[in-house]
N, C-alpha and C positions, 0 to 999 in steps of 0.2 A: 436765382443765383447772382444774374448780373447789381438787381437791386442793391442785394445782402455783399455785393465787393465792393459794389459802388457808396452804400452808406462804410465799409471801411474805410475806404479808401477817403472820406471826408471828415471821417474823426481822427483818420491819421494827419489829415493834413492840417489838423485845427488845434493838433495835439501840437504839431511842429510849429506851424504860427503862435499858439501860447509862449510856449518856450523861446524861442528867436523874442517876442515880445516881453517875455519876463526880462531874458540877457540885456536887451536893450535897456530896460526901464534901469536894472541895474548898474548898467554903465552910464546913463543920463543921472544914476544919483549920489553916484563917486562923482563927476564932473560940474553938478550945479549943489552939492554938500560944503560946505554948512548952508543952512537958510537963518541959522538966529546965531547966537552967543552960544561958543563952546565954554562948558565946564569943567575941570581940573580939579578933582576932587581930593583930597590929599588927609592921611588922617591922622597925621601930629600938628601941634599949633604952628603959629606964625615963627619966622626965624629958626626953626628946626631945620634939619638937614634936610627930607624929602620937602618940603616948602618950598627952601631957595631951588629947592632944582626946578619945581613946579614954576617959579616967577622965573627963573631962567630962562626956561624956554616958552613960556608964554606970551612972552612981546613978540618976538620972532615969530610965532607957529601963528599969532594974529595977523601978521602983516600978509604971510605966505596965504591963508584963509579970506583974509576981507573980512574977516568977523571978530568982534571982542575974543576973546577966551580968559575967562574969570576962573582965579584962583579960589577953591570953598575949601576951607577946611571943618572935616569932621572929628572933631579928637575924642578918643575913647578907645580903651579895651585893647591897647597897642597896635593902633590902626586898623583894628577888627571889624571898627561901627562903620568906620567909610570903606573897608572894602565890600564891606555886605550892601550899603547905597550902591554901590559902581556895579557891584551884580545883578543887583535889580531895575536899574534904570535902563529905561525902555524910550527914551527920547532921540535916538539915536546921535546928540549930542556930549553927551556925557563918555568920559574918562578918566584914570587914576593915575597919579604916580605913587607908585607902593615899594616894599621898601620887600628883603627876601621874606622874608616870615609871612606873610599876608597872602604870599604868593605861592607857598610850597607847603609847607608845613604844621597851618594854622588848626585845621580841623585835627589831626593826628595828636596834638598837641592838647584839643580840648572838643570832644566829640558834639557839644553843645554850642561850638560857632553855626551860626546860620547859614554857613557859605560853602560851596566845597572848591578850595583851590585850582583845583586841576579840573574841574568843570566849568565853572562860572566864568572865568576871563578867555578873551583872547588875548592872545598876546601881542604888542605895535613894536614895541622897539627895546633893549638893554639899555640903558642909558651911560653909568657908570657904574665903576667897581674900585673897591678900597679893602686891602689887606688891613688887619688887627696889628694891634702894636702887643706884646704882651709886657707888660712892666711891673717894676716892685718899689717900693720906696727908696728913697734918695739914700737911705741908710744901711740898705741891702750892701754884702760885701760878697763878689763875685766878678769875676775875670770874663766867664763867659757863659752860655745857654748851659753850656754840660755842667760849670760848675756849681751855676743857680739849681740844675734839675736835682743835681745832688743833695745838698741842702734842703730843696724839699721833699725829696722823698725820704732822707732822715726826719723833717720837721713832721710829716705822717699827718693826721688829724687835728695836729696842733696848728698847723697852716690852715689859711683860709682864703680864700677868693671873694670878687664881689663881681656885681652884674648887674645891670639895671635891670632887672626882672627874670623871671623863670620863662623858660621856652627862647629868651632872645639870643641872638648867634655869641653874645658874648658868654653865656651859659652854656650854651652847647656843644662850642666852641671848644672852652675849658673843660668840658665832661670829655670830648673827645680827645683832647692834649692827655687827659690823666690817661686813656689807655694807651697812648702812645710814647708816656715817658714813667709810666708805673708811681707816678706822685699819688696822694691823694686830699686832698687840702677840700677844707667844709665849704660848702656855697652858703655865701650871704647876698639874696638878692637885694636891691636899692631902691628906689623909686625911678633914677636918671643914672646916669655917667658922671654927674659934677659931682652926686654923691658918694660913688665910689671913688673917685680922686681924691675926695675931702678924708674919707675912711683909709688910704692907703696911704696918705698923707701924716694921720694921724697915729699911722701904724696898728689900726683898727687891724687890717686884713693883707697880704704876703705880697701877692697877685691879682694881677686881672687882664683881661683882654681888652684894649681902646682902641677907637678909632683915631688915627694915626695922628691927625691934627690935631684932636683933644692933648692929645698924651703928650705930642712933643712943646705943644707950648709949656708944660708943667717940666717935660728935663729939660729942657733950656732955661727955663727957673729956678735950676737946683733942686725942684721938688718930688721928680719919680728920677726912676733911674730905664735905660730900654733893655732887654732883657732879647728880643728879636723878632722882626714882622712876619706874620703867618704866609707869607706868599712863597712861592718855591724860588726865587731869587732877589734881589733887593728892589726895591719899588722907588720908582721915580717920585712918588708923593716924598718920602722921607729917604732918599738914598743913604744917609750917613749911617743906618741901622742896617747890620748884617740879618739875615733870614734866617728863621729857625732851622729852615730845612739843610743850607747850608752850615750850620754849626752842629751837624748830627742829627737833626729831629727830623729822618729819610720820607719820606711821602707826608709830611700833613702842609696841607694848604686849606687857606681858609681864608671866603674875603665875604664881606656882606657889599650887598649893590643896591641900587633902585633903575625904579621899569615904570614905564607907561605899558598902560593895559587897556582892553574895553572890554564892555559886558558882551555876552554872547548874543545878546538882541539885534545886536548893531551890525549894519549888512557888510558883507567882506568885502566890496571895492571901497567902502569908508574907511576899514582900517588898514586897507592895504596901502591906501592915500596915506593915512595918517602916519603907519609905517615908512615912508617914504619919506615923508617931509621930517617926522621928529627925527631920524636915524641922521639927515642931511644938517640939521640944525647943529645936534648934540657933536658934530664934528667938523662943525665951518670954526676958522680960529676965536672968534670975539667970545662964542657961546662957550669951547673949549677951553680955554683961555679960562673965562670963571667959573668952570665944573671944577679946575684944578686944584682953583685957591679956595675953592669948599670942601677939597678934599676928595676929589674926584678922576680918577682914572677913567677917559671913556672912553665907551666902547661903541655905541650908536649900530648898535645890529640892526639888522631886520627881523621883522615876527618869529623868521623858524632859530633864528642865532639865542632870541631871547627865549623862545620854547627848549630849545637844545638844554639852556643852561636852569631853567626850570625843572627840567626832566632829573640833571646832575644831579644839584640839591636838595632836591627832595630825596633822591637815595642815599646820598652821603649824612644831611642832618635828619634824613629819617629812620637810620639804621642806627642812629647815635639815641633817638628819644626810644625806641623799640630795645634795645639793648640797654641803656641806663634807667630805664623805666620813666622819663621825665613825662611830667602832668603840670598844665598851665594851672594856679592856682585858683 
């Protein structure tokens, strides 16, 4: 009997030395993390909106580390191809900045992505957020949201929308505006956004949802006209534009963001670092300062602010694709 308590009593203690010796190692490799060059995987090209946010914060988030941190871009498949690399990378140096779709929505959208959103990432940090502008051509004749919604829900199927692609928040977006204003206008997806400016311009298509800085450089050109920004009150990005929600259109809000993320590989005192310092970056003035003039509202959460607002979006634009039936082409 004594043997038989006394060999417990030494696996119990070697169980506890394990353990105390794992926590240790863990917190010695949040403390001496990075050992090489971090990566920044991002999956639209250069000069794209998640890009600058990636070179944003990547001089900063090197200095704070002592290590490079290189911008990769993977472009393909609307950021689909790098966020499936960011999930499978296993070097515990690698990270994304991903934009909402990559993040929330992507598999539901198209059961054939490799990645399951809401499994594969952790989450570091919200970075920013930007309400939609929704606008019509310069030649649209209307006073205000109630009296534009009017006119297209007389215009019926004869109206038409544009998008830079199926599944993106500027489609879903719009799918969700028609149940909430009884319109119904045709979707013409695009390749980009300039090409829906160029089509609305041209009086190709009625409407469509932009991002704010796109859209107002084109009404201060005379060339779109604003119609009202998707946020529940007016946004410091474009103040001059009243809010749909304000003009009658009661509950819809709608803003697309980008987020840094890591793979789940990656040990949780690294991202809880990395959470710490991007959240700190994305809201010291110099770094804020140019989220803005990209069009960026920020927000610099920590890990659970940006899961929170993961958790949202996915019920809001996943009850929009489940209910309109939308399929990624």
């Amino acid at each position: 009997m004594l043997k038989t308590s006394a060999r417990r009593g030494f696996v119990l203690l070697a169980l506890v030395a394990a353990a105390g010796a794992s926590f240790a190692q863990s917190k010695a490799t949040a403390a001496n993390w990075p050992t090489k060059p971090v990566h920044i995987v991002v999956g639209f090209p250069g000069g794209s909106t998640p890009d600058l946010v990636a070179r944003t914060i990547a001089e900063p988030l090197s200095k704070a580390l002592g290590q490079p941190v290189i911008v990769d871009n993977k472009v393909g498949a609307g950021g689909n191809i790098a966020a499936d690399f960011i999930a499978k990378a296993n070097d515990d140096h690698t990270i994304g900045v991903m934009i909402n779709g990559n993040m929330t929505i992507a598999k539901m959208l198209n059961p054939a992505v490799p990645y399951d959103p809401l499994k594969a990432f952790q989450p570091i940090s919200l970075i920013g957020t930007a309400p939609l502008l929704l606008t019509a051509p310069a030649t649209a004749n209307f006073k205000d949201a109630q009296e534009f919604f009017l006119a297209a829900r007389n215009g019926g199927t004869k109206w038409s929308y544009g998008s830079p692609g199926v599944g993106t928040v500027g489609h879903i977006g719009m799918e969700l505006l028609k149940t909430k204003t009884n319109i119904d206008p045709v979707h013409v997806p695009y390749p980009g956004n300039p090409q829906v400016i160029n089509a609305m311009i041209s009086g190709q298509i009625q409407l469509a949802l932009l991002p704010p800085a796109l859209a107002d450089a084109q009404i201060k050109a005379g060339k779109l006209k604003a119609v009202g920004v998707t946020s529940t009150s007016r946004s410091p990005l474009v103040p001059q534009y009243p809010s749909l929600n304000e003009q009658g259109i009661r509950g819809f809000q709608l803003e697309i963001w980008t987020a840094a993320a890591a793979p789940q590989s990656m040990p949780k005192p690294i991202v809880a670092k990395l959470s710490q310092l991007i959240a700190d970056i994305a809201r010291s003035p110099e770094v804020r300062s140019k989220l803005f003039q990209q069009g960026w509202q920020v927000a610099g959460t920590n890990a659970e602010g940006l899961a929170n607002r993961i958790k949202a979006d996915t019920a809001l634009l996943g009850g929009v694709i489940i209910m309109r039936g939308i399929k990624a082409e």
